[in-house]
C-alpha positions, -999 to 999 in steps of 0.1 A, spaced: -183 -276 713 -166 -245 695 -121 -256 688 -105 -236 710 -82 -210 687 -49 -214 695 -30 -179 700 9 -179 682 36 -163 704 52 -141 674 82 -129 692 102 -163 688 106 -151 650 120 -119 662 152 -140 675 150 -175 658 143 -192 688 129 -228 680 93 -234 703 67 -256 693 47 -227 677 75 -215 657 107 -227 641 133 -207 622 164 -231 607 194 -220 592 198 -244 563 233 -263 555 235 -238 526 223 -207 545 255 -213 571 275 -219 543 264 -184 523 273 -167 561 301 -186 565 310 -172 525 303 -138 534 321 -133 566 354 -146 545 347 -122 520 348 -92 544 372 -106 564 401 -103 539 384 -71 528 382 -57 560 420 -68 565 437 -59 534 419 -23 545 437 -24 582 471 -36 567 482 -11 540 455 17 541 447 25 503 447 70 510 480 73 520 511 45 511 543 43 522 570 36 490 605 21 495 625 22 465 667 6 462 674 8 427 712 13 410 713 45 383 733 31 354 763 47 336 745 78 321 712 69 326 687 96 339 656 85 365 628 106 374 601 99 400 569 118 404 543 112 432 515 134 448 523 137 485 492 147 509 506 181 533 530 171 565 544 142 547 574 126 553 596 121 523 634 111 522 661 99 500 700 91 493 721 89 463 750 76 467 778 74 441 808 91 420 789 125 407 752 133 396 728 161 391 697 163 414 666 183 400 640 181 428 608 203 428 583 205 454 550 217 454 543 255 470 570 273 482 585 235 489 624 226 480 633 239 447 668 224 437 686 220 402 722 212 416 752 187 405 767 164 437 796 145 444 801 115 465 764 115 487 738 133 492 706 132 518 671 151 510 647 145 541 617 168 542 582 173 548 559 184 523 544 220 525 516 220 506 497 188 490 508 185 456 527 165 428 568 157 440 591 160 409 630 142 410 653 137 386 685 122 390 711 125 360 745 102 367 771 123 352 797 101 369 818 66 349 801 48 377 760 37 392 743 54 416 728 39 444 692 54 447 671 50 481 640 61 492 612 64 515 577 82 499 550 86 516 518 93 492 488 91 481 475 49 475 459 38 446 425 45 445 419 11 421 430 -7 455 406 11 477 379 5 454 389 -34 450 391 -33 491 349 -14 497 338 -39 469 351 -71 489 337 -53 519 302 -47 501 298 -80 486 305 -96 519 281 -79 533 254 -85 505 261 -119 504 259 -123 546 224 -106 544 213 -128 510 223 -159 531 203 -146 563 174 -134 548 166 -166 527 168 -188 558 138 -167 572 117 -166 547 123 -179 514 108 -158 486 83 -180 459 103 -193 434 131 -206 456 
């Protein structure tokens, strides 16, 4: 009498259903590479959300010594809000904007307030000279361009995440020779 063949329903592997015909496992280390990779690009996925690496918001509060001279330069993206204050006895403000932008190259007394938003994307120049016997009180709110090192550092945590997740997956279903 001919052994009956027995037919194999292939479409458990499909979905990693366990039947008696097939049986696909996730090993204790195969959870633990998933569990590994979903941390990874977790945080990177997060730090991405949280401060968005193309454009950055700057706050600066620093005090301008007795005849000291600071200068800031940032490149601004167009229709972005930039601000700031200095406050104190008497300074000179050179501010250039890119474009047709805010051009100054004055001397102040007392306070003075510079909100604008930017014409045309483009570096931001300001110096501020205290000319005054006392500091200056510089604030300021810039928004510009992030650093592209941080996006970079943020895709590769997303990519290795990912790698890793699919490393950890794909060894649980078939494991190559060697392994």
């Amino acid at each position: 009498m001919p052994k009956a063949s027995r037919t194999t329903s292939r479409s458990c592997e499909k979905f990693f259903i366990p039947s008696n015909d097939c049986f696909s496992v996730f090993t204790k280390l195969t959870i633990a590479g998933i569990c590994v990779g979903i941390i990874i690009l977790g945080i990177g996925v997060y730090a991405m959300t949280q401060s968005p690496p193309w454009l950055h918001t700057k706050n600066i509060q620093e005090t301008i010594g007795f005849e000291k001279l600071a200068t800031y330069q940032f490149t601004a993206p167009q229709s972005s809000h930039q601000t700031f204050k200095v406050t104190g006895e008497s300074f000179h403000v050179k501010l250039q904007t890119p474009g047709a932008g805010i051009q100054k190259d004055e001397d102040y007394k007392k306070e003075i307030l510079f909100d604008w938003y930017v014409l045309q994307e483009g570096q931001n120049s300001i110096e501020i000279t205290n000319t005054g016997s006392s500091d200056l009180e510089f604030e300021a709110t810039f928004e510009q361009y992030g650093d592209p090192a941080y996006l970079a550092h943020n895709l590769l945590l997303i990519v290795t995440g990912v790698i890793i997740i699919g490393f950890s997956g794909a060894f649980s279903v078939r494991k190559p020779k060697g392994f």
